[in-house]
Backbone as CSV, one residue per row, in Angstrom:
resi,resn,N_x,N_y,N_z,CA_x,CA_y,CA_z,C_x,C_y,C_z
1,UNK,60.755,137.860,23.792,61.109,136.526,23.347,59.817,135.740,23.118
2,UNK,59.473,135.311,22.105,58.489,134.411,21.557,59.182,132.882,21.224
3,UNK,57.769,132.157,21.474,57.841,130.621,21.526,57.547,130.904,20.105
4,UNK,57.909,129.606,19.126,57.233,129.457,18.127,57.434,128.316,17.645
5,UNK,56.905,127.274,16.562,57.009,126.425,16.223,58.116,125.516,15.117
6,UNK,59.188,124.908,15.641,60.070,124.760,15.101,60.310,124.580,13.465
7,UNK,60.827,125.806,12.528,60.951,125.684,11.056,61.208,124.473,10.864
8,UNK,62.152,123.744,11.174,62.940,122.673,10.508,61.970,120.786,10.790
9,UNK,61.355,120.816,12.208,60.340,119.648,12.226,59.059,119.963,11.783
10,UNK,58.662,121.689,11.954,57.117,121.655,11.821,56.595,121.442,13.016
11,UNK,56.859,121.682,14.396,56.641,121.019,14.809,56.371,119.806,15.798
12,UNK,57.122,118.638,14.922,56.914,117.227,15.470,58.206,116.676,16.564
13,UNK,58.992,117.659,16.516,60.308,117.169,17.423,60.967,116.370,16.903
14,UNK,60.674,115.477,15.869,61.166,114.106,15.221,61.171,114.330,13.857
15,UNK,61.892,113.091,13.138,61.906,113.036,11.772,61.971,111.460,11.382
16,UNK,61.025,111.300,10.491,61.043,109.494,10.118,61.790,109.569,8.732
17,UNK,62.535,108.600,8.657,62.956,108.262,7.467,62.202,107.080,6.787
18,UNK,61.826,107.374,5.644,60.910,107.064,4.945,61.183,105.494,4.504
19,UNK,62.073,105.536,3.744,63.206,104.059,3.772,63.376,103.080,4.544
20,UNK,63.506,103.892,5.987,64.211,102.588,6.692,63.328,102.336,8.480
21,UNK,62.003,103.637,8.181,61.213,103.638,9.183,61.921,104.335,10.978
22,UNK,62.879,104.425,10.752,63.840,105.406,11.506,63.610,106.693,12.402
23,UNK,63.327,106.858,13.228,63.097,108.092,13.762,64.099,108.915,14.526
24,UNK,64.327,109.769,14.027,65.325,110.799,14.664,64.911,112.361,14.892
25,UNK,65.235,112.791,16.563,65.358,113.821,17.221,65.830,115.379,16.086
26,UNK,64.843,115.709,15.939,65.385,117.117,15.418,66.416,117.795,16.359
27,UNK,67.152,117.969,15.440,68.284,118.941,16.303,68.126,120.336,16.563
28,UNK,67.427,120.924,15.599,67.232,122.495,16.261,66.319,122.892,16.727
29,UNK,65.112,121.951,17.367,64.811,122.233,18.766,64.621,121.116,19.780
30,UNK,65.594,120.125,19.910,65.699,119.306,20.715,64.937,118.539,20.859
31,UNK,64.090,118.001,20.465,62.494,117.432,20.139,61.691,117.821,20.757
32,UNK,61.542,119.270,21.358,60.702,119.553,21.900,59.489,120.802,21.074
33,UNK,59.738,120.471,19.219,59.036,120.907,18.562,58.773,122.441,18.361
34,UNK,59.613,123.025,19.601,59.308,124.441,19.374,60.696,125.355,19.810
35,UNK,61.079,126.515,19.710,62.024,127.644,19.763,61.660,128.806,20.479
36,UNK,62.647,129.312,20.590,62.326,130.652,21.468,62.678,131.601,20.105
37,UNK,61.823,132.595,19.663,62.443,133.399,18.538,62.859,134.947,19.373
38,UNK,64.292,135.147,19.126,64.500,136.593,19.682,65.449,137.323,18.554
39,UNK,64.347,138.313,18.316,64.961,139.444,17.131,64.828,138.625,15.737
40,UNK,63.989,137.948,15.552,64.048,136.937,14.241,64.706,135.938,13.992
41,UNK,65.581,135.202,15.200,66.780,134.316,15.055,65.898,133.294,16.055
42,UNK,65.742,132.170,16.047,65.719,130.671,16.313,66.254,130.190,17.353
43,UNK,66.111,129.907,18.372,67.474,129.119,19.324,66.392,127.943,20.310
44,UNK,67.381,126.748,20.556,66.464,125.459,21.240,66.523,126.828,22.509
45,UNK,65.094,126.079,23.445,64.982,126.205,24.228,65.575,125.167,25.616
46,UNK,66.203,125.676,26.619,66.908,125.294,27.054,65.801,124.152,27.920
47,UNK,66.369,123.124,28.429,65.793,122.236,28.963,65.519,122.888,30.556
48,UNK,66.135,123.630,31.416,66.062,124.340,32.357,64.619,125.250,32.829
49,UNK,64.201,125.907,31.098,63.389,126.792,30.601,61.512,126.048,31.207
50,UNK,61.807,124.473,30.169,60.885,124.118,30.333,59.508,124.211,31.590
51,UNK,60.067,123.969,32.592,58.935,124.368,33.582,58.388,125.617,33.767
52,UNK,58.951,126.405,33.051,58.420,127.876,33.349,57.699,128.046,32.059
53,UNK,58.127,127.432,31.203,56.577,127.971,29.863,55.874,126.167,29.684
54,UNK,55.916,125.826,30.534,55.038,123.996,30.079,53.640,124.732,29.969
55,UNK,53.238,125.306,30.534,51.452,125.523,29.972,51.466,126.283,28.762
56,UNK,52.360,127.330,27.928,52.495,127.948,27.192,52.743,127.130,26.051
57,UNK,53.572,125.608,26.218,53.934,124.835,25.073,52.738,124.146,24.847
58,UNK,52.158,123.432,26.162,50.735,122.558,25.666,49.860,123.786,25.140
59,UNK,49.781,124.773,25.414,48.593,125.448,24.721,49.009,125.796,23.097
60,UNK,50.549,125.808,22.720,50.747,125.732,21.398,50.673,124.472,20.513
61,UNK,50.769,123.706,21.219,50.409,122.074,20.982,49.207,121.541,20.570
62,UNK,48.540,121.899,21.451,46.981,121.924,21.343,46.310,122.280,19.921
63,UNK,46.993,123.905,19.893,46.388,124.408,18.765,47.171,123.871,17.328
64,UNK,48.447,123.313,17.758,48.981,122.969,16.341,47.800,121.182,16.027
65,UNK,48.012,120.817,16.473,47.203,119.610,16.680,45.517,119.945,16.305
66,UNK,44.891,120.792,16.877,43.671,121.425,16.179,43.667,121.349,14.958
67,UNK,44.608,122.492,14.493,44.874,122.769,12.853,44.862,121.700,12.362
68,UNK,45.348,120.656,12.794,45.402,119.388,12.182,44.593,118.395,11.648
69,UNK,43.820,118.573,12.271,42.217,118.106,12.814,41.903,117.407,13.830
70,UNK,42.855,117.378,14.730,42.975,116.821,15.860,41.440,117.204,16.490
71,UNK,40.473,116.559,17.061,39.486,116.462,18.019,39.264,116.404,18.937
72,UNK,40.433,115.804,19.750,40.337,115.473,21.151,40.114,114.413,21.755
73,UNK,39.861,113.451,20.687,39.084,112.003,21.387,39.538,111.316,19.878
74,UNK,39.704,109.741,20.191,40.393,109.068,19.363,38.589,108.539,18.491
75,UNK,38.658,107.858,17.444,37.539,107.334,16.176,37.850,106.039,16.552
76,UNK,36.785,105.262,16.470,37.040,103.894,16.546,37.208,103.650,14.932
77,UNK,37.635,102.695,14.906,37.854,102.058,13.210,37.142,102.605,12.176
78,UNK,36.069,102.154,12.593,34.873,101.843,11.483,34.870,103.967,11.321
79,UNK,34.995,104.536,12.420,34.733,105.893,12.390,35.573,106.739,11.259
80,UNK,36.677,106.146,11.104,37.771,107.004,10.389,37.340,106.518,8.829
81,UNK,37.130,108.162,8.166,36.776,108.107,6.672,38.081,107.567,5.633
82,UNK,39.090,107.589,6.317,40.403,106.174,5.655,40.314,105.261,5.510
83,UNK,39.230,104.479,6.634,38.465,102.900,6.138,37.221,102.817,5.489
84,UNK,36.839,103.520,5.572,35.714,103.406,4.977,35.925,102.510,3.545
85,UNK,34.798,101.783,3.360,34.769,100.954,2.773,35.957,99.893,2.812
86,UNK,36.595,99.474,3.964,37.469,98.595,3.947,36.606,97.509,4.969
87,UNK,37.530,96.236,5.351,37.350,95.594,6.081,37.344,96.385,7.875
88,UNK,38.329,96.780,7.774,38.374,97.700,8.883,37.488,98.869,9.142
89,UNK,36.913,99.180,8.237,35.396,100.378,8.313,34.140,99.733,8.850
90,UNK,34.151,97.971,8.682,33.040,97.571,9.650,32.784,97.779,10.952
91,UNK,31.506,98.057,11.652,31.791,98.129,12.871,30.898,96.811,13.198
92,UNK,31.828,95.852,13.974,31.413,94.390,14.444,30.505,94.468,15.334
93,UNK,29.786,95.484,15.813,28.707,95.350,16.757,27.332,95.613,15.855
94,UNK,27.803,95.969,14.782,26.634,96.015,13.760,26.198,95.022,13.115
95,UNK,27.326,94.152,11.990,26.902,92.599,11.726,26.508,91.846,12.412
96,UNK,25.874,91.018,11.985,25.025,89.444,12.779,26.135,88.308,12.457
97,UNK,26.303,87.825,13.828,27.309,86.779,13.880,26.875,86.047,12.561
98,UNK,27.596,85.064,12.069,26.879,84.108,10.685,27.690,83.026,10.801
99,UNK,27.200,81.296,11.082,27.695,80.569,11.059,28.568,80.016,10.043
């Protein structure tokens, strides 16, 4: 029996609706983003289960989050190449106050 990462969230345990900002619980793996695969078939993992593979899920977590580009440590503002060049890409310890 293999863990694997849920087809239907990817994943995220959740689903946003785009429209109405909405978040809802994937149903086929309980939001807990991942499945048990046995013989090629899919099934939630039972909530019971959980304590016996919790280091097995954070270590799939981890690495899905890696892939991601996850780092490990959060960017301050100015750090993230999404602001850049915005107001929010300044970093205020750099400008000189200005009356």
């Amino acid at each position: 029996m293999d863990i694997v990462q849920c087809v239907s969230c990817e994943g995220f345990g959740w689903f946003m609706d785009d429209l109405t900002d909405e978040s809802t619980e994937c149903d086929w793996c309980g939001g807990v983003g991942y499945t048990y695969r046995v013989d090629g078939v899919d099934r939630a993992i039972p909530p019971a289960d959980y304590g016996k593979i919790a280091d097995q899920l954070e270590q799939l977590e981890t690495q899905r989050l890696r892939e991601m580009g996850y780092q490990g440590q959060a960017k301050r503002p100015w750090e993230q190449e999404i602001r850049k060049d915005t107001e929010g890409g300044i970093n205020p310890y750099d400008t000189p106050d200005t009356p």
